[in-house]
Backbone as XML, in Angstrom:
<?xml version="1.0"?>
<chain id="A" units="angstrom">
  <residue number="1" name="UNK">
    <atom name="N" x="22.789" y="-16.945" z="22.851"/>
    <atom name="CA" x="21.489" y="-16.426" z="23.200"/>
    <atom name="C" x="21.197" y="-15.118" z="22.461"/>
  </residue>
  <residue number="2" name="UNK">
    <atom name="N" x="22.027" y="-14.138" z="22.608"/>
    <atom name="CA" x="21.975" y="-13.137" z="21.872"/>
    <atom name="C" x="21.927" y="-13.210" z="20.341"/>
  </residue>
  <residue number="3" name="UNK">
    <atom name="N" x="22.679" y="-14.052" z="19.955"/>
    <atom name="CA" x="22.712" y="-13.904" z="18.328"/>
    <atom name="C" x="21.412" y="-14.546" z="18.018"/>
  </residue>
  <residue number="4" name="UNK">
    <atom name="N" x="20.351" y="-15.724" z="18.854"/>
    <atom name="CA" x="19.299" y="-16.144" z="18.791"/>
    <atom name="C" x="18.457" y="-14.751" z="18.617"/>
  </residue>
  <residue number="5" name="UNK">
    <atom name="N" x="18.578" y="-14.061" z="19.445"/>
    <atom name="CA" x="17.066" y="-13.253" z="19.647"/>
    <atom name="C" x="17.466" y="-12.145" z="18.198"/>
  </residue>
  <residue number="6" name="UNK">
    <atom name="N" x="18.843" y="-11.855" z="17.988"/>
    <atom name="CA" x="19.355" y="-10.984" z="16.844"/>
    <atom name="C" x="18.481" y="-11.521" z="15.538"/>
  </residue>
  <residue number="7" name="UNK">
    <atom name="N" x="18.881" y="-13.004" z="15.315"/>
    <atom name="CA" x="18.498" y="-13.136" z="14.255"/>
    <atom name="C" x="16.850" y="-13.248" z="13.676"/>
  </residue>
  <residue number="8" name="UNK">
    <atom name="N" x="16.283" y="-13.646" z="15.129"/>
    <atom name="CA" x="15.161" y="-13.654" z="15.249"/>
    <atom name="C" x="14.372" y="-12.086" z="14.335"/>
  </residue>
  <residue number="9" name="UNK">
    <atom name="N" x="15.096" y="-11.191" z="15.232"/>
    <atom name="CA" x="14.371" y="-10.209" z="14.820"/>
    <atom name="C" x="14.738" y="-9.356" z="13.241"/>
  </residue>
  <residue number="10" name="UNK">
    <atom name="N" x="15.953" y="-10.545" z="12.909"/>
    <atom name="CA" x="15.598" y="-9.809" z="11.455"/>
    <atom name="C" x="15.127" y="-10.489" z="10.722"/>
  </residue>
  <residue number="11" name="UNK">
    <atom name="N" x="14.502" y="-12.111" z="10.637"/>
    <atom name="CA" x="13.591" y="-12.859" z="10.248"/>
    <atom name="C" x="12.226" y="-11.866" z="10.489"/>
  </residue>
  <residue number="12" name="UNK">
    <atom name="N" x="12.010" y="-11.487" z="11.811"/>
    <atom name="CA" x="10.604" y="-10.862" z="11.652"/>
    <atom name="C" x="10.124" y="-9.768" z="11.043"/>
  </residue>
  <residue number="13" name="UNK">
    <atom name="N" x="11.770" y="-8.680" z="10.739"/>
    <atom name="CA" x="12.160" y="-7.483" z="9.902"/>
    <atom name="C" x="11.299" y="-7.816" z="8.586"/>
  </residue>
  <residue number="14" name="UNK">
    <atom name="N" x="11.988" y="-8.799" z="8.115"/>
    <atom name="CA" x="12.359" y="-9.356" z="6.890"/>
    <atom name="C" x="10.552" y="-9.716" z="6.133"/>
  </residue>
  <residue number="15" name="UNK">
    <atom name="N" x="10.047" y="-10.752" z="7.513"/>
    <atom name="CA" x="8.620" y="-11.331" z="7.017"/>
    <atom name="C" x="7.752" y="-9.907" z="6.988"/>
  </residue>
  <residue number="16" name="UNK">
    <atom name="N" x="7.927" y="-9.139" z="8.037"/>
    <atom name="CA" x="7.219" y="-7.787" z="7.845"/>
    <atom name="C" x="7.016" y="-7.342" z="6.687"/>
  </residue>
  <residue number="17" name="UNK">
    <atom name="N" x="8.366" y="-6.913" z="6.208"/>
    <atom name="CA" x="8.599" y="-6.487" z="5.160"/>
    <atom name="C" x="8.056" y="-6.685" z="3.656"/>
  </residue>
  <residue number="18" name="UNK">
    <atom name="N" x="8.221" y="-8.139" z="3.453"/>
    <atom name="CA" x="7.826" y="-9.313" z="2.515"/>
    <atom name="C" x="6.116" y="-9.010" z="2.904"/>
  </residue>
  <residue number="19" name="UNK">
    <atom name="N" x="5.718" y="-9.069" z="3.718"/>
    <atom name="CA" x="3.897" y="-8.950" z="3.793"/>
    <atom name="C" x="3.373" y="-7.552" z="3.538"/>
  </residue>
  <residue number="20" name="UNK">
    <atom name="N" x="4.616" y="-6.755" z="3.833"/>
    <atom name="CA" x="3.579" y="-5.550" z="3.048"/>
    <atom name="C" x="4.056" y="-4.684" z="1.772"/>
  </residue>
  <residue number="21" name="UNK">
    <atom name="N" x="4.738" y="-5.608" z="1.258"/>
    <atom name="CA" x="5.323" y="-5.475" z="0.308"/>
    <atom name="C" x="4.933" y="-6.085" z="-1.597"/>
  </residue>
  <residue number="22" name="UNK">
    <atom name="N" x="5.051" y="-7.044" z="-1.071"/>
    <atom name="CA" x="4.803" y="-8.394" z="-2.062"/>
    <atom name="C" x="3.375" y="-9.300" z="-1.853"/>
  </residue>
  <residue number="23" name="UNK">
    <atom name="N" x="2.872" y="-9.070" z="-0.664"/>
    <atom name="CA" x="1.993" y="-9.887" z="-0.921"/>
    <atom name="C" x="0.482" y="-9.329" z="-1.299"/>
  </residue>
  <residue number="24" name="UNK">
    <atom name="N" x="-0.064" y="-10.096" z="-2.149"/>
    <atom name="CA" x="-1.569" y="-9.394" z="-2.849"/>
    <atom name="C" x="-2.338" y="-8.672" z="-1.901"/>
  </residue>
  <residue number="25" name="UNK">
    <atom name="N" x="-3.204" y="-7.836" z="-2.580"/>
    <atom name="CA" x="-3.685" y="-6.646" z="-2.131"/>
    <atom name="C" x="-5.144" y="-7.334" z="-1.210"/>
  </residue>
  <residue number="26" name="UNK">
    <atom name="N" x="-5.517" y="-8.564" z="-1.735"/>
    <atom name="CA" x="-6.316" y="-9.097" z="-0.961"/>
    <atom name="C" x="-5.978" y="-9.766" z="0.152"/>
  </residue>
  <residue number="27" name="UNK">
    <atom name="N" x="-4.812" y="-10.187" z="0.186"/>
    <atom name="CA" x="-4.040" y="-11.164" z="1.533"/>
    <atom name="C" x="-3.720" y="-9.792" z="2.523"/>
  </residue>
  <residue number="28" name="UNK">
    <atom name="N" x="-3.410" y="-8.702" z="1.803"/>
    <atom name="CA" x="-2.967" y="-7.937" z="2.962"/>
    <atom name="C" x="-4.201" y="-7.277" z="3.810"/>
  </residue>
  <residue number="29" name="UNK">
    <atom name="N" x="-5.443" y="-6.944" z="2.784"/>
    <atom name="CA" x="-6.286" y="-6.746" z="3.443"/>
    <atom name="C" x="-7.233" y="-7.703" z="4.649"/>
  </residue>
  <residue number="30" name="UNK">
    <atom name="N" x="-6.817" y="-9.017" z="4.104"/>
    <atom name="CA" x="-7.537" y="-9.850" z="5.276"/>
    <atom name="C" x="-6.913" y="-9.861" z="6.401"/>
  </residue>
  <residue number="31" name="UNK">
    <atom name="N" x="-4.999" y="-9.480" z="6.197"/>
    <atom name="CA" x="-4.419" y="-9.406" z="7.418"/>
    <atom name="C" x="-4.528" y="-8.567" z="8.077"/>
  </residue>
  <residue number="32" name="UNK">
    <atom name="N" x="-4.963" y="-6.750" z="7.650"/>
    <atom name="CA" x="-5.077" y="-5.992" z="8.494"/>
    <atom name="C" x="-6.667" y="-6.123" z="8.717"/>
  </residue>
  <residue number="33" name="UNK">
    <atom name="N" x="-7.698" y="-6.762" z="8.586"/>
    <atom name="CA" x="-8.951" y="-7.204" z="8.576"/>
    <atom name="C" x="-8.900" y="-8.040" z="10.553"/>
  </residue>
  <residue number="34" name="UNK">
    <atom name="N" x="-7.600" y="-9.077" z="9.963"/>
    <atom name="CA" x="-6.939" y="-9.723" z="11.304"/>
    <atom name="C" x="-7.001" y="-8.930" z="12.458"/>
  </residue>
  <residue number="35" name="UNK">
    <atom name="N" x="-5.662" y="-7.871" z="12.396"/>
    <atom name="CA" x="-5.084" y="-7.068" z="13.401"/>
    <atom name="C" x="-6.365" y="-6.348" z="14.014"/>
  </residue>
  <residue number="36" name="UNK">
    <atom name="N" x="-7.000" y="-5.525" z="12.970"/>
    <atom name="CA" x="-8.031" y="-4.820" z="13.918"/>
    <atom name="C" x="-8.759" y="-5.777" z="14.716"/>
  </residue>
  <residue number="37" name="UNK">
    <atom name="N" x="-9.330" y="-6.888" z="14.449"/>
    <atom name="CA" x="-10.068" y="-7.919" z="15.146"/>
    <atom name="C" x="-9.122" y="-7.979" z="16.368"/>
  </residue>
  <residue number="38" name="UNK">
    <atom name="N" x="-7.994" y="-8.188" z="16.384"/>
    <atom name="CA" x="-7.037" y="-8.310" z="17.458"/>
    <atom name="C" x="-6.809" y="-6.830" z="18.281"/>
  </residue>
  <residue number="39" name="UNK">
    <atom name="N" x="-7.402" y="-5.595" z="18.082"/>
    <atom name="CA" x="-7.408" y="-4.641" z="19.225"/>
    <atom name="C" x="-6.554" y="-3.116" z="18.279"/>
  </residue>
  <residue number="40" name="UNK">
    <atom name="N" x="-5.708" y="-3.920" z="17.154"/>
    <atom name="CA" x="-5.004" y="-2.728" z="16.776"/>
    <atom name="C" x="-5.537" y="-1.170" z="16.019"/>
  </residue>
  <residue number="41" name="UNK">
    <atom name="N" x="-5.244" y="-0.434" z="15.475"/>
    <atom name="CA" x="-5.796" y="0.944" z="15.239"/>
    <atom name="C" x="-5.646" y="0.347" z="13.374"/>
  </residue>
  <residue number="42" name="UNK">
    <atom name="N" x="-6.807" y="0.369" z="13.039"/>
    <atom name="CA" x="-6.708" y="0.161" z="11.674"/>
    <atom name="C" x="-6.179" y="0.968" z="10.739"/>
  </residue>
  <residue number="43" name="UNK">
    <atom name="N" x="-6.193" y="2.582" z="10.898"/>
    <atom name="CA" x="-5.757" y="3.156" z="10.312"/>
    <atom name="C" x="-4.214" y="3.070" z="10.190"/>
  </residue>
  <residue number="44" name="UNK">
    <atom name="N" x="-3.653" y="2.617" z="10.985"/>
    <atom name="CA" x="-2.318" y="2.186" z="11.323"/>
    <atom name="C" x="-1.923" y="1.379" z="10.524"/>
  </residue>
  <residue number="45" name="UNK">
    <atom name="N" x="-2.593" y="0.675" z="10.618"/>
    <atom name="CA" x="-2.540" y="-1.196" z="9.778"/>
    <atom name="C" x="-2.413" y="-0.785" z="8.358"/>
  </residue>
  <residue number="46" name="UNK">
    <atom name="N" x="-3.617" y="0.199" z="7.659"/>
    <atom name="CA" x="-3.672" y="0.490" z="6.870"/>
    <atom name="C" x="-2.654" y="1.233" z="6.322"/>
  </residue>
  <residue number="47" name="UNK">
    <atom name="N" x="-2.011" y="1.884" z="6.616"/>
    <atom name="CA" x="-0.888" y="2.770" z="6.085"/>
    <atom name="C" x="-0.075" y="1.739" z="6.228"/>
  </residue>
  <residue number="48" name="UNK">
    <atom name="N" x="0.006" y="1.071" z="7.013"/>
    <atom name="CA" x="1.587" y="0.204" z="6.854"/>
    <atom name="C" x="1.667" y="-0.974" z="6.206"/>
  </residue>
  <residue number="49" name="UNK">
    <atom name="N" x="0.248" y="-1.271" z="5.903"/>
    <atom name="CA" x="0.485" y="-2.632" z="5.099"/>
    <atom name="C" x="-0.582" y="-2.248" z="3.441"/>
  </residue>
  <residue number="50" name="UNK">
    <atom name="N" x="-0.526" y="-0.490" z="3.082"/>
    <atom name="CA" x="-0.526" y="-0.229" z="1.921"/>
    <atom name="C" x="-1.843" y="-0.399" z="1.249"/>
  </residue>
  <residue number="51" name="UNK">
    <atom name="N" x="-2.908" y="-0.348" z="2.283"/>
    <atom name="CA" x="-4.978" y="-0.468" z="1.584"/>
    <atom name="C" x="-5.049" y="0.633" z="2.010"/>
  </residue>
  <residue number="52" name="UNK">
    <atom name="N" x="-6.525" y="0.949" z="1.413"/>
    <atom name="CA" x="-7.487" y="2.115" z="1.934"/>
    <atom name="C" x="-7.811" y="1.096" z="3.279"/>
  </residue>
  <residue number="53" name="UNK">
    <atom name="N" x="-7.858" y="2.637" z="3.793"/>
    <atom name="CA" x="-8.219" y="2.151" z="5.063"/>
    <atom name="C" x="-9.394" y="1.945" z="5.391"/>
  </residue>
  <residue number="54" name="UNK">
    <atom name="N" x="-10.860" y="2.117" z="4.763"/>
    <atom name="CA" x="-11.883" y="1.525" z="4.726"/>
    <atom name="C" x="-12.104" y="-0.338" z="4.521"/>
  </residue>
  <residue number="55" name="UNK">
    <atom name="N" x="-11.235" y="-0.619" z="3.860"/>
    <atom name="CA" x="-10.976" y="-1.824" z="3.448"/>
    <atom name="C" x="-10.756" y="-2.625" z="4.539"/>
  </residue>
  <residue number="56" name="UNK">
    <atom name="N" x="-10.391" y="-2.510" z="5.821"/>
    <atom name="CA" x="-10.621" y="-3.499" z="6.796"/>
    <atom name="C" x="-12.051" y="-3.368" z="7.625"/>
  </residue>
  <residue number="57" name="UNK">
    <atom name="N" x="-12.576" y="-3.069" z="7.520"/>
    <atom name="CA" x="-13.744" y="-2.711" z="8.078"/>
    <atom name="C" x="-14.837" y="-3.392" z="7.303"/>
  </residue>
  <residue number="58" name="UNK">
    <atom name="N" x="-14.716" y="-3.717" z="6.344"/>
    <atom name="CA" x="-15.880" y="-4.714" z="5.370"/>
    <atom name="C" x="-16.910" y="-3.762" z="4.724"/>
  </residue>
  <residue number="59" name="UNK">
    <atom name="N" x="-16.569" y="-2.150" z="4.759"/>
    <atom name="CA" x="-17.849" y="-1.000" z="3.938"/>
    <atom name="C" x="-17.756" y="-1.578" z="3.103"/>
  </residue>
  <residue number="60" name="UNK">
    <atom name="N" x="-17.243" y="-2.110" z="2.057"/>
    <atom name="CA" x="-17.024" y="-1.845" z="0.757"/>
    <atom name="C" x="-16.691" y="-0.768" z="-0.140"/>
  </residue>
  <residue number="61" name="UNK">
    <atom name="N" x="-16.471" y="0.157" z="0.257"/>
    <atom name="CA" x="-16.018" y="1.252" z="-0.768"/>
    <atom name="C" x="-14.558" y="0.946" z="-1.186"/>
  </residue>
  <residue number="62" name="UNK">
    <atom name="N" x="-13.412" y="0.672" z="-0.184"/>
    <atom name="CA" x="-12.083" y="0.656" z="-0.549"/>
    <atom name="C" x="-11.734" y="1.501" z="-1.544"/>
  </residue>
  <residue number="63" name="UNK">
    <atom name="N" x="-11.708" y="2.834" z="-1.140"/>
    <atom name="CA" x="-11.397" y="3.681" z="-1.596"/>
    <atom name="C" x="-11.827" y="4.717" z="-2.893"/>
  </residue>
  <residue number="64" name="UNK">
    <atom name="N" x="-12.931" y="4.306" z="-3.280"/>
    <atom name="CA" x="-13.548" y="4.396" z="-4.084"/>
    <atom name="C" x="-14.725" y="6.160" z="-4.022"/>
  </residue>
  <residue number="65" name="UNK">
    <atom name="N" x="-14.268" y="6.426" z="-2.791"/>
    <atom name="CA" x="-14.845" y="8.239" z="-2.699"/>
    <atom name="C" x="-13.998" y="9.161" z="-3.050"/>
  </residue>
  <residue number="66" name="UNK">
    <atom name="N" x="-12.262" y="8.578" z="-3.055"/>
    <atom name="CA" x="-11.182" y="9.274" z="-2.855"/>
    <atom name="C" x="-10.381" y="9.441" z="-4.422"/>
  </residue>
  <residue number="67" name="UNK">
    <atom name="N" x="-11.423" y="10.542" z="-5.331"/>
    <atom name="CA" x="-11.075" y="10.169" z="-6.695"/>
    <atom name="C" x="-10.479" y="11.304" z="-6.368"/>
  </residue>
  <residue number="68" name="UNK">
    <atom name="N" x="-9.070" y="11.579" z="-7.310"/>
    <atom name="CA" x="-8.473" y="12.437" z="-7.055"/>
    <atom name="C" x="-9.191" y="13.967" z="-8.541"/>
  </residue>
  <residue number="69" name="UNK">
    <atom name="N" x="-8.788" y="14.789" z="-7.997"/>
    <atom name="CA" x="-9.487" y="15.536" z="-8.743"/>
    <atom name="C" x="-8.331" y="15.777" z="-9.968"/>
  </residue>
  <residue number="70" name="UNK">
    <atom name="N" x="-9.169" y="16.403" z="-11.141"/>
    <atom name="CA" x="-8.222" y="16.698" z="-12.451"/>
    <atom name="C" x="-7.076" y="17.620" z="-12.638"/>
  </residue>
  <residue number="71" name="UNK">
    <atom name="N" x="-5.963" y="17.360" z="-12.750"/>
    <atom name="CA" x="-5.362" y="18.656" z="-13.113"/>
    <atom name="C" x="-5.888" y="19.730" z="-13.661"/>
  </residue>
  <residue number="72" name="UNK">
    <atom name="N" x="-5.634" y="20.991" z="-12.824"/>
    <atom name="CA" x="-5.728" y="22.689" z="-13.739"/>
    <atom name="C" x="-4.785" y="23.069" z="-14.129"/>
  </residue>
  <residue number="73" name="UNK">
    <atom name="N" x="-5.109" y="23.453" z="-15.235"/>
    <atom name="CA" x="-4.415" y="24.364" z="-15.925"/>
    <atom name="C" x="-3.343" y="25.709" z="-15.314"/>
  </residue>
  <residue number="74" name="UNK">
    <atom name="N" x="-3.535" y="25.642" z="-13.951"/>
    <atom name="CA" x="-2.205" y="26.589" z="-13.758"/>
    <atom name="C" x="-1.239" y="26.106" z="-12.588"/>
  </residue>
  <residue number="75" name="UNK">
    <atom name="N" x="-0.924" y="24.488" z="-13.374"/>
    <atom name="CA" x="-0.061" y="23.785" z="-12.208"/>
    <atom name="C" x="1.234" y="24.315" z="-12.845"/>
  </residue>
  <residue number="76" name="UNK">
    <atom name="N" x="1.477" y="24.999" z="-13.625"/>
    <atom name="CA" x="2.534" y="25.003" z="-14.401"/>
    <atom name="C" x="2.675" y="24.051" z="-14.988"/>
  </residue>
  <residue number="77" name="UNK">
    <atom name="N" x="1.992" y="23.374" z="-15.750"/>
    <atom name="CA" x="2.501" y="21.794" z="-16.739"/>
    <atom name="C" x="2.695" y="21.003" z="-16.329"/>
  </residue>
  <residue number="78" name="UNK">
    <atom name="N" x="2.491" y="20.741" z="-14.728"/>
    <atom name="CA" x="2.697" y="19.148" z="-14.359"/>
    <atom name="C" x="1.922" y="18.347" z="-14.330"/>
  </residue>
  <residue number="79" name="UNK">
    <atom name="N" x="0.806" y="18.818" z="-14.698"/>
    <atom name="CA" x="-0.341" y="17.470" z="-14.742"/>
    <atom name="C" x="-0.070" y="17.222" z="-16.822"/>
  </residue>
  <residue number="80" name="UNK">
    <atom name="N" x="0.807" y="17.662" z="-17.487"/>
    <atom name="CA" x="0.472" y="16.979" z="-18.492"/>
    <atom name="C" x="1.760" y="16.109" z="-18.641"/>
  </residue>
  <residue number="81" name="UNK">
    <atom name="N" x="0.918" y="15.361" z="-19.974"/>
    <atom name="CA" x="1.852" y="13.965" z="-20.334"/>
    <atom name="C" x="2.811" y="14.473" z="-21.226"/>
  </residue>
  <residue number="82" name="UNK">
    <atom name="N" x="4.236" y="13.489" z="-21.402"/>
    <atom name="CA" x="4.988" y="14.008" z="-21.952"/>
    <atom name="C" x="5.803" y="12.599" z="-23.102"/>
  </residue>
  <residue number="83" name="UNK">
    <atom name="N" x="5.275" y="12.891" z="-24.729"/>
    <atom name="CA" x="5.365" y="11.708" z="-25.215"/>
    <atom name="C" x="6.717" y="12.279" z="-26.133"/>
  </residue>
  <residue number="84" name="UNK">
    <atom name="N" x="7.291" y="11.033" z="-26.133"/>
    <atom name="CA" x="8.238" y="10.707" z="-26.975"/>
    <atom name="C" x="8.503" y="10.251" z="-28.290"/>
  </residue>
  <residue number="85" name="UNK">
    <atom name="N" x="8.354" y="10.481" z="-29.275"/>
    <atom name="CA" x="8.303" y="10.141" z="-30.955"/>
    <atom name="C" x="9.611" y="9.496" z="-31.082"/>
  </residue>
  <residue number="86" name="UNK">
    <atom name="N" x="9.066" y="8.004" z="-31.446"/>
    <atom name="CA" x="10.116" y="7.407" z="-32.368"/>
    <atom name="C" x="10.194" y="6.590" z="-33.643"/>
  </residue>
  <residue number="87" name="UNK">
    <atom name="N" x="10.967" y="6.876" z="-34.000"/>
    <atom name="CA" x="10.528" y="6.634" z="-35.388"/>
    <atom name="C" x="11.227" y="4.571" z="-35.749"/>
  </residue>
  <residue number="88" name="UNK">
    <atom name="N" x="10.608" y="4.123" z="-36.431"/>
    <atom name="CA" x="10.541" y="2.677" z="-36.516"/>
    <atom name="C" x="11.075" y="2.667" z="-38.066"/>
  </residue>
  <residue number="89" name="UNK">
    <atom name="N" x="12.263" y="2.421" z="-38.296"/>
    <atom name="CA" x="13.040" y="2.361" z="-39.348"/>
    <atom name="C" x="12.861" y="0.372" z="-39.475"/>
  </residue>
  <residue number="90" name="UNK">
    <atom name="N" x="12.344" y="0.099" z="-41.104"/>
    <atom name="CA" x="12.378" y="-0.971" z="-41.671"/>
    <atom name="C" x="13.026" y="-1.547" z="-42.549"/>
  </residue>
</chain>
C-alpha cells in the first residue's frame, strides 16, 4: 500500500515536472488558462508553469509591456557583449 501511494507521488513529481518544463509555451498556457478556470491563483500558475502571467487571462499582451530597459553605462560593463576572435586557418 505504501510503496503504491510512494510511487504514485513520484509519477506525479515527475509529470509536474515534465509539464512545466518541456512542454510548449502554448500547451502550458492553456493549462494554466485550465487551473484558473478551476479556482486557482493565476499568478501562481504562472510562475510555476513559466508564462507571463497575463497570458492566462486571454488580454493578449503576454508580456509584451514588460520590455526590459537598456543597459547604462555605469553598470560597470555588464550589460556589454563579450566576443571572441577566431581565426579560420585553410
Amino acid at each position: 500500500m505504501w510503496q503504491t501511494l510512494i510511487v504514485t507521488l513520484i509519477v506525479a513529481a515527475a509529470l509536474l515536472h515534465f509539464c512545466t518544463k518541456y512542454l510548449p509555451v502554448g500547451a502550458r498556457r492553456a493549462i494554466v488558462r485550465g487551473l484558473v478556470r478551476c479556482g486557482l491563483n493565476e499568478a501562481k500558475m504562472s510562475v510555476l508553469f513559466k508564462v507571463a502571467p497575463g497570458c492566462g487571462s486571454g488580454c493578449g499582451s503576454c508580456g509584451s509591456c514588460d520590455t526590459p530597459a537598456p543597459p547604462s553605462a555605469d553598470d560597470g560593463g555588464a550589460g556589454k557583449k563579450r566576443v571572441i576572435l577566431m581565426q579560420v586557418q585553410r
